[in-house]
N, C-alpha and C positions, 0 to 999 in steps of 0.2 A: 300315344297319339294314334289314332285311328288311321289318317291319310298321310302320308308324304305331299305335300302341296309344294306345287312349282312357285318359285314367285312372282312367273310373269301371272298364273291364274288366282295369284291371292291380289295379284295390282287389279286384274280383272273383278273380281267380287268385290273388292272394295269400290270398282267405279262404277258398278253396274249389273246384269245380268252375266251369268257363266255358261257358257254354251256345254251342252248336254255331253255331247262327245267328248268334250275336253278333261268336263268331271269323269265320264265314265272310265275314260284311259288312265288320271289319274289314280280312280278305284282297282284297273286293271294292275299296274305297276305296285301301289299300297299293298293290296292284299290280292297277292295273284293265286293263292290256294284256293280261297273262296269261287273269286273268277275264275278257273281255274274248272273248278267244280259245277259249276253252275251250266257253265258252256261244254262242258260232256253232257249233261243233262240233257239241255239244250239238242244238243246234236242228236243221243237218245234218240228223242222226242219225236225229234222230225224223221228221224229214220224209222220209224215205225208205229204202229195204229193204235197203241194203248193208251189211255186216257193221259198219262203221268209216267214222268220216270223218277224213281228217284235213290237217292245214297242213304245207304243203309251200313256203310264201312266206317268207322269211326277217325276219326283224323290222325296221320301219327306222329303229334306234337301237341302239345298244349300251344303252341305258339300257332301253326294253323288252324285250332278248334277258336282260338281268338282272333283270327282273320276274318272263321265262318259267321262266331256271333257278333262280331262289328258288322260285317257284312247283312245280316239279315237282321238287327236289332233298329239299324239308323233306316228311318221313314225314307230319307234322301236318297242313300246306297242302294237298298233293296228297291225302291221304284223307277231310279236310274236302271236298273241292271236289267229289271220287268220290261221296261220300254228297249231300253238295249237290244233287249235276245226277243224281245215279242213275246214273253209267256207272264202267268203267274205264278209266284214262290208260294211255298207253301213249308213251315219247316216243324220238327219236333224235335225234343230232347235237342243233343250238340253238336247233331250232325247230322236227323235225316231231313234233311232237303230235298222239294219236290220239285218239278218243274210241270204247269199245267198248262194248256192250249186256256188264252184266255177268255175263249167263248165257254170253256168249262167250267170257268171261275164260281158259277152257280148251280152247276149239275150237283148228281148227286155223290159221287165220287170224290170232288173236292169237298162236299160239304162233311159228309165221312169222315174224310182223311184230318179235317181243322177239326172238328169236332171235340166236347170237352169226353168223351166217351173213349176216342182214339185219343185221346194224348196222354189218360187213364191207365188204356192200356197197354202204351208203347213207353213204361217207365220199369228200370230196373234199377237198383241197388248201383253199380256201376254209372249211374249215370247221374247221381246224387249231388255230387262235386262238380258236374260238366259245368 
């Protein structure tokens, strides 16, 4: 299972709308390596003037690298967590995640960075099984 869900916010999804914050702290608590990771970026980011920050360190667990790719594979998680912190993710292979100003979202640097070109060339042997 992806999320630890409280049951007062699975009674809430079953009657209704889930308020944003609610999901994202449960995303927080579920997979806090991911979050974790995301919000160093995050902070990165805003501490300084380069386009993007991101992790290039590999997880050290398989149980965390399965935090990151729940985290960045679900459309809900990763747009919750984009609105969350205010940026755009951007991720390759099993752990590098970007974080980008999302006025950049269309620059050229993010487009580089998703590119089928960059994801080409940011693959190794090691990273086969991630």
């Amino acid at each position: 299972m992806s999320l630890d869900v409280s049951p007062q916010l699975l009674a809430e999804a079953e009657n209704g709308e889930v308020r944003e914050q609610d999901f994202v702290e449960t995303v927080r608590t579920s997979l806090p390596y991911a979050y974790d990771l995301i919000a160093r970026l995050v902070g990165e980011l805003r501490a300084g003037d380069a386009v993007f920050a991101d992790n290039q360190t590999p997880p050290p667990s398989e149980e965390e690298r399965g935090q990151l790719l729940r985290a960045l594979s679900s459309d809900a998680i990763r747009g919750s967590l984009e609105r969350h912190f205010g940026v755009a993710l951007a991720f390759q292979n099993c752990h590098r995640v970007a974080a980008f100003r999302p006025e950049d979202r269309d620059g050229e640097t993010y487009t580089r960075f998703t590119s089928l070109r960059s994801q080409i060339l940011n693959q190794s042997p090691e990273f086969r099984d991630c």
